[in-house]
N, C-alpha and C positions, 0 to 999 in steps of 0.2 A: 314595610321595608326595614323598618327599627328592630321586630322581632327575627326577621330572616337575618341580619348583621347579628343580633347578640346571636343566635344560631350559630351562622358562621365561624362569632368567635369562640363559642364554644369547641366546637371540632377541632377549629385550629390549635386554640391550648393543649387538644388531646392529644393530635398529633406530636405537637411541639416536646410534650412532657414522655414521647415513647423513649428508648434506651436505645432500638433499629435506626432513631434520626442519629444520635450521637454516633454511631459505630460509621452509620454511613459517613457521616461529617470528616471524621478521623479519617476513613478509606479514602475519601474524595482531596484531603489535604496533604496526605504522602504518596498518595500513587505517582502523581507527572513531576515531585522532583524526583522522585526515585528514580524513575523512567530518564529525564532526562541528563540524570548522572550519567545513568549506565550508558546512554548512545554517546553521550561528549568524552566519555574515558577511551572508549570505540575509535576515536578520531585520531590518524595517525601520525596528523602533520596539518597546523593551523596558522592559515596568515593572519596577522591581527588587522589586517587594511578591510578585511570582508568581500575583498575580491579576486579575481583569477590573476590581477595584474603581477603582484608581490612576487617574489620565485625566492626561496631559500637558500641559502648561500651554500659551497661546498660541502662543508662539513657534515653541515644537516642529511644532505644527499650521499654521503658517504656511507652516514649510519642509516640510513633505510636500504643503501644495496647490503650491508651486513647483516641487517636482519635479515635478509631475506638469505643471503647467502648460510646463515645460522639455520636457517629454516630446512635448507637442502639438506644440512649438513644429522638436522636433525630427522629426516624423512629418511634419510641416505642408511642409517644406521639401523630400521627397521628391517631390511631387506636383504636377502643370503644371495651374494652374486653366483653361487654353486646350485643356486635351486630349478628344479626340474620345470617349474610355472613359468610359461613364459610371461606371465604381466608382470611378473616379481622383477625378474631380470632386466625388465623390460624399465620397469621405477627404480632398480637400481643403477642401472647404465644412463636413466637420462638426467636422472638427480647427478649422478658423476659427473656425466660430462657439462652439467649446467654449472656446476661449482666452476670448474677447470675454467669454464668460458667466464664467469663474471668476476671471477678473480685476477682471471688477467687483463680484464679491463679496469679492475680496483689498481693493480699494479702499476699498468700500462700509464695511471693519471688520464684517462681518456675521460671526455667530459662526460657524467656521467647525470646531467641536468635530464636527458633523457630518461631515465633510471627505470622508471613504470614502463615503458615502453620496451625500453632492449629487454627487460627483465622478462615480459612475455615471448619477443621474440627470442631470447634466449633457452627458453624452455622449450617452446615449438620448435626450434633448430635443435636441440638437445635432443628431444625424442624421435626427430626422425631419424638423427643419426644413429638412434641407438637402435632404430629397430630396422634400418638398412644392416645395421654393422651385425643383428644377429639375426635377421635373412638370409644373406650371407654365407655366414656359421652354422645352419640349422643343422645338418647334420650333424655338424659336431658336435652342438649342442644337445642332440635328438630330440628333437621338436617333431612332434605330430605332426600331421597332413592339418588337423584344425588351429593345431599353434601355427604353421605359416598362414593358412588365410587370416589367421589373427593379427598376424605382421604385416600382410600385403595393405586390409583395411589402413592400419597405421601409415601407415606408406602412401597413402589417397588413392591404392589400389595397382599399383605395378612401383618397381627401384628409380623407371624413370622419372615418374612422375613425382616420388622423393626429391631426386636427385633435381629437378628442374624447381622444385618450391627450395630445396636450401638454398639456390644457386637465389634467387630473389631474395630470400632471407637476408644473406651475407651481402644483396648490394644495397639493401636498405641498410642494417648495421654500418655498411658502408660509409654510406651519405649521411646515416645520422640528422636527417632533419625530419621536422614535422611531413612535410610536403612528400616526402619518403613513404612514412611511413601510412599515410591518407592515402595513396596511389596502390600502394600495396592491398590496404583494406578494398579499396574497391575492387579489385580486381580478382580476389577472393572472397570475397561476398558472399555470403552463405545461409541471405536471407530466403525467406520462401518466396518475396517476391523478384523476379531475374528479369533478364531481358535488359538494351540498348535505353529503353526509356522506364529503368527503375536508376541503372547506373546516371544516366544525364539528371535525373530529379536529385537524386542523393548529392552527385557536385553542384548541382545548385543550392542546395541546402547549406552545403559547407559554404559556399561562397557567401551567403548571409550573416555567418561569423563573422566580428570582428577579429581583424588578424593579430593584435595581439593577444585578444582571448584562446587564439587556440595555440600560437607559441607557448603561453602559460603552463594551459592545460598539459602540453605535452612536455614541459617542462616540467612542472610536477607533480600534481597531484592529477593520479590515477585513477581518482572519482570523477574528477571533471570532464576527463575525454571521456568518460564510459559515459556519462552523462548527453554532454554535447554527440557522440556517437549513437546514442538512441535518440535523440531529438530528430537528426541530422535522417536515421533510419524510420520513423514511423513520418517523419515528413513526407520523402520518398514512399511512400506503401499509397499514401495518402494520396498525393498528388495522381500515383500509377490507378489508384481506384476510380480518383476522378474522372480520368483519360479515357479508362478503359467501360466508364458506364456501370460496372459490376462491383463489388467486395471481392478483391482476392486476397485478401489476407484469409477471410474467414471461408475461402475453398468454396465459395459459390460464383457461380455465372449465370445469377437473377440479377437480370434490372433493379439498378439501385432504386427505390422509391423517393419520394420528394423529402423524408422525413431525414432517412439515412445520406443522401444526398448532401441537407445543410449540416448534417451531423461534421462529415466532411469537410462543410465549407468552414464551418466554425474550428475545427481541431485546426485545420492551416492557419488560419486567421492565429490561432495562438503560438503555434510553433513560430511562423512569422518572427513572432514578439520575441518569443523565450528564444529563436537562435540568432536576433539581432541584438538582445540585452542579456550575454546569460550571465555577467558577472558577478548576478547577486545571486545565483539561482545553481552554481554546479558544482561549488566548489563542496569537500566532503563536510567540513562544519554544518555548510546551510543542509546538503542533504541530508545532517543527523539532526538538525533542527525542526528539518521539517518532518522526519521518519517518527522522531520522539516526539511531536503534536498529536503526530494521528494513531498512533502506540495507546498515550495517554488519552486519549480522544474515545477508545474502542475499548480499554479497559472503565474508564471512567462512567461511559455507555451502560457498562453488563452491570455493573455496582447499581447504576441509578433505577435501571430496569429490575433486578432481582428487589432491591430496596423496596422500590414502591410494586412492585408486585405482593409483598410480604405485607407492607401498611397495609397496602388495599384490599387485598384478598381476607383481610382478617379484621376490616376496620366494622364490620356489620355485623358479621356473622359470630365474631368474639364478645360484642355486648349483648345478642342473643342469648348466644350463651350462658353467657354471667346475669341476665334480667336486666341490667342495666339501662337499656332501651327504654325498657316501660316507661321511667319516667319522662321518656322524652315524646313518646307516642300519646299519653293520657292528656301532655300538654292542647292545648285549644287549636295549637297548629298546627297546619295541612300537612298532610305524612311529605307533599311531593317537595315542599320545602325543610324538610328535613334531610332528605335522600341530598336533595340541588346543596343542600350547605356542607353536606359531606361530601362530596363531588370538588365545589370550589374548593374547601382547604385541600384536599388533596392534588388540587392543580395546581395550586399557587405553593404549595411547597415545594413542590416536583418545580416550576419555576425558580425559584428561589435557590434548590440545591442544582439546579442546570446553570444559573447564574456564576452561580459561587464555584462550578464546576471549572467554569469557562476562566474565572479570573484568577484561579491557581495555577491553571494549566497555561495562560497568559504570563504570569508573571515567573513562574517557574524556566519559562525559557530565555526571558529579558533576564533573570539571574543566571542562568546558567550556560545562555551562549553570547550573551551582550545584545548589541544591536541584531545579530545577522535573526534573531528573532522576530524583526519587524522585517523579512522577504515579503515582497511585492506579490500578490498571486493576482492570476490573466483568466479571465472568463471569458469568453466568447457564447454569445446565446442569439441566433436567427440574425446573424451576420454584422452584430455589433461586440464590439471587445473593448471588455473591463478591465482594468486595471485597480484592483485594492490593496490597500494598506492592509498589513497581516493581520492588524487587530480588527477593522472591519470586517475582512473576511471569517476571523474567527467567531467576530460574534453574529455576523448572518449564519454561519456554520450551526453554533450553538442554537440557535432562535429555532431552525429547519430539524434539530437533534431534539426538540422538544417535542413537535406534534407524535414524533412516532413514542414519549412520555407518556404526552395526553390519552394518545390510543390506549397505551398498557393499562392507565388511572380506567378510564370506562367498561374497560375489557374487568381487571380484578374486582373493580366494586361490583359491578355486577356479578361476578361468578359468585363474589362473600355475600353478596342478597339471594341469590337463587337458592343456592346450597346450604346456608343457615350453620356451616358446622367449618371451625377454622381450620383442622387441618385438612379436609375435604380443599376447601376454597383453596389455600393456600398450595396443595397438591396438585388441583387441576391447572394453577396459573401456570405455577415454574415449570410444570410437564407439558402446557400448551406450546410456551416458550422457545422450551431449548428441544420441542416434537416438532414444532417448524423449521428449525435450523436442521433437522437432520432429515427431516421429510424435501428440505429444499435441496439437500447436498444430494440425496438419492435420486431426484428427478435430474438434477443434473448431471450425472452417471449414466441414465438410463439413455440421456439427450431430448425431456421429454420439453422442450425449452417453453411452448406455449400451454403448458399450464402452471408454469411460473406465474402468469399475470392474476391467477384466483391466489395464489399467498398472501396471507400479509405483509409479511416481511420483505417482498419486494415491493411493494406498492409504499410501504411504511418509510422508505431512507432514503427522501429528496433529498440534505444533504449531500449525499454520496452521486446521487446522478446531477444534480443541477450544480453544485462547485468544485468537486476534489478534481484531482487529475486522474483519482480512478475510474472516474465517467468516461470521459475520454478512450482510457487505457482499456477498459471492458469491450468497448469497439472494435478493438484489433487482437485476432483468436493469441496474438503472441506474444502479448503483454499480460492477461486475464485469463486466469480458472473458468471465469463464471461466463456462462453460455451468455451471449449475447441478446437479449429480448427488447423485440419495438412496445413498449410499453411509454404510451403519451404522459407526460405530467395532467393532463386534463382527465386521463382516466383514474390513474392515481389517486389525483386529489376528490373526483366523486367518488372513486373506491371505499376512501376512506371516511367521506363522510357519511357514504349510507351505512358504512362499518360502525362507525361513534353514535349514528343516529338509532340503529338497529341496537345495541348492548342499551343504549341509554333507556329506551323504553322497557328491555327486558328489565334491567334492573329499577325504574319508577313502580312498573305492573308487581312483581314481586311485593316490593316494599309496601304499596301500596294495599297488598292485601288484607283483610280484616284477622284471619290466621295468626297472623304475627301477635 
């Protein structure tokens, strides 16, 4: 044991003393402030309370309808109202007539607490009047046979059926309230999933809001309701899926199985939570808080990955090279404890810089959004629901971001023992690497979804399937790119260990060889 430790701590010194540990050091300590600068500059309007309660006083609400009216006023000037396109004429008549409308509600002093809200309903009422109003005109205009069906589409396919959405438009502008403008939504709805029992699940969902969290919401900040209104909407899908026995989000009418079933029961279990508590969870700070963890989270990832792919792949095969080895080979001790003591340091640094990963990206965000850094996150796993403290969650996050490490460590040392030549090894990792991420992108293009489950790269980021929100979100075809695959954590984790157990012996038998 004495000789394997001073081993051990050999390797490790050698590691320690590379020039690739410092550069990574460096990447790993400016990456997630960097990151979470740039998403908190991003943030357009911050309550300092950390929750939806707060509403900003006039003034505030004055200058975000200016910016935006600045915004028209700057889109409005790209566009020749003489021109023969009709989409041109089309952005430039409804940039017009949006100015016209929210300026004379700047004027009017009309409350304007609503702001995000009228702001979209004033664009939608802008365009469709603009493209009734050159309908209308077309001849005069001389609009093609394919420019009017280009305006009819705009129109939601005939003048009437315009003329019957402004007419709700303007009585929600009207009414001016939340409740207004919620009735409206439903009633226009334009999710894939429809029908009497999508719209009853969706009011029930809102009815799990607290009601002053959604006065807030649509009082002022425009992240919160898009928030609360996707919770509010994959609740509703959820619930319809349950009901109906099937996935219809993801356009099938197979019987849900027992697996995808609790999948279901757990995402409700959470929505539950998140739409009876969202104060800490919608406002736009927390969601640039939480956007900039997982930012810093994925760039931080590719650094640790290429880094120790680079050590690893070259940590055998480069003192080959140089003879260096020998001395260590001629030694009295067993080649298989020398491979195992370059194995551990390499794990335990890759530990150590996953650590240090974790507690920049950690305090990076207590510096740079306050507390709203410490968000609450809600797991739900076979019908029990978690509630963690953000820094728990991040570092169960970090702890599950490591094994798919460990995998990369076993996978390069052994390539750098097989192949005996650094830039060989070194070539084969990063090209194994970033050939699965584009071999995975292709299968999924193709729709080839179950042979996702022989990758590694899916079997590799428990992480991702057992805490984030994009587990969940990967669920439902209309939140997630990536195909959807029943892949068990139980197969996973034997995936991966006959994956680490398989590379470990190729690279023991190598090293072990009398050749060397």
């Amino acid at each position: 044991m004495r000789k394997y430790l001073a081993l051990f701590k050999n390797e490790w010194m050698k590691l320690s003393h590379r020039a690739l540990l410092i550069v990574g050091i460096v990447a790993l300590l400016v990456v997630p402030p960097l990151v979470a600068v740039s998403m908190r500059s991003s943030v357009t309007y911050t309550d300092n309370s950390g929750s939806v309660s707060q509403t900003p006083d006039q003034s505030q609400l004055q200058e975000l309808a200016q910016v935006h009216l600045d915004e028209l006023a700057e889109q409005q000037s790209w566009y020749d109202p003489a021109a023969s396109d009709v989409y041109t004429q089309l952005e430039y008549k409804a940039n017009e007539l949006a100015q016209t409308a929210l300026q004379s509600l700047m004027d009017s002093r009309l409350d304007l607490a609503a702001r995000p809200y009228i702001q979209d309903l004033l664009d939608q009422q802008a365009r469709l009047q603009a493209a009734l109003t050159l309908a209308q005109n077309s001849q005069a205009q001389g609009f093609s046979e394919s420019d009017q069906l280009s305006l009819l589409n705009e129109m939601g396919g005939s003048e009437v059926a315009a003329e019957q959405t402004l007419t709700q438009l303007g009585q929600v502008l009207t009414d001016g309230s939340f409740e207004a403008y919620r009735d409206y939504l439903l009633e226009t709805s334009g999710s894939v999933v429809s029908g009497a029992d999508y719209q009853a699940a969706l009011a029930e969902a809102w009815a799990m809001v607290p009601t002053e969290d959604q006065q807030a919401a649509w009082l002022y900040d425009s992240s919160a309701y898009t928030t609360l209104r996707s919770l509010t909407e994959q609740y509703a899908a959820a619930e319809v899926s349950m009901a109906r026995g099937y996935d219809v989000l993801n356009g099938t009418e197979q019987p849900l199985r027992a697996q995808e079933r609790q999948s279901f029961q757990d995402l409700l279990l959470e929505l539950r939570y998140e739409l009876k508590n969202p104060a800490a969870s919608v406002t736009e700070l927390a969601q640039a808080a939480n956007n900039s963890d997982s930012v810093a989270k994925q760039l931080n990832l590719i650094i640790l990955c290429i880094g120790i792919l680079i050590a690893a792949g070259s940590f055998v095969s480069q003192e080959m090279e140089t003879g260096s080895i020998k001395s260590l080979i001629i030694s009295p001790t067993r080649r298989y404890k020398i491979y195992l003591a370059k194995l551990g340091a390499l794990l335990l640094i890759s530990l150590a810089l996953a650590v240090f990963s974790w507690l920049v990206r950690l305090i990076s965000l207590r510096i740079v959004f306050g507390p709203l850094s410490g968000l609450t996150q809600v797991i739900a796993h076979n019908g029990s629901l978690h509630v963690w403290n953000y820094w728990q969650y991040t570092a169960l996050d970090a702890g599950l971001g490591y094994l798919t490490l460990a995998v990369i460590v076993f996978f390069a040392l052994a390539v750098s023992t097989v192949t005996r030549r650094t830039a060989v090894a070194v070539g084969l990792t990063l090209g194994s690497y970033f050939g699965l991420m584009v071999t995975e992108s292709v299968l999924a293009n193709f729709g080839w979804k179950e042979a996702f489950r022989f990758l590694p790269l899916m079997n590799l980021d428990f992480s991702t399937r057992l805490l984030s929100d994009a587990s969940r979100l990967m669920t439902l075809k209309q939140f997630g790119s990536t195909p959807q695959v029943n892949i068990s954590v139980g197969f996973s984790a034997l995936y991966v260990l006959i994956l680490a157990g398989l590379l470990l012996w190729m690279g023991l038998d190598s090293f072990c060889r009398r050749d060397i």
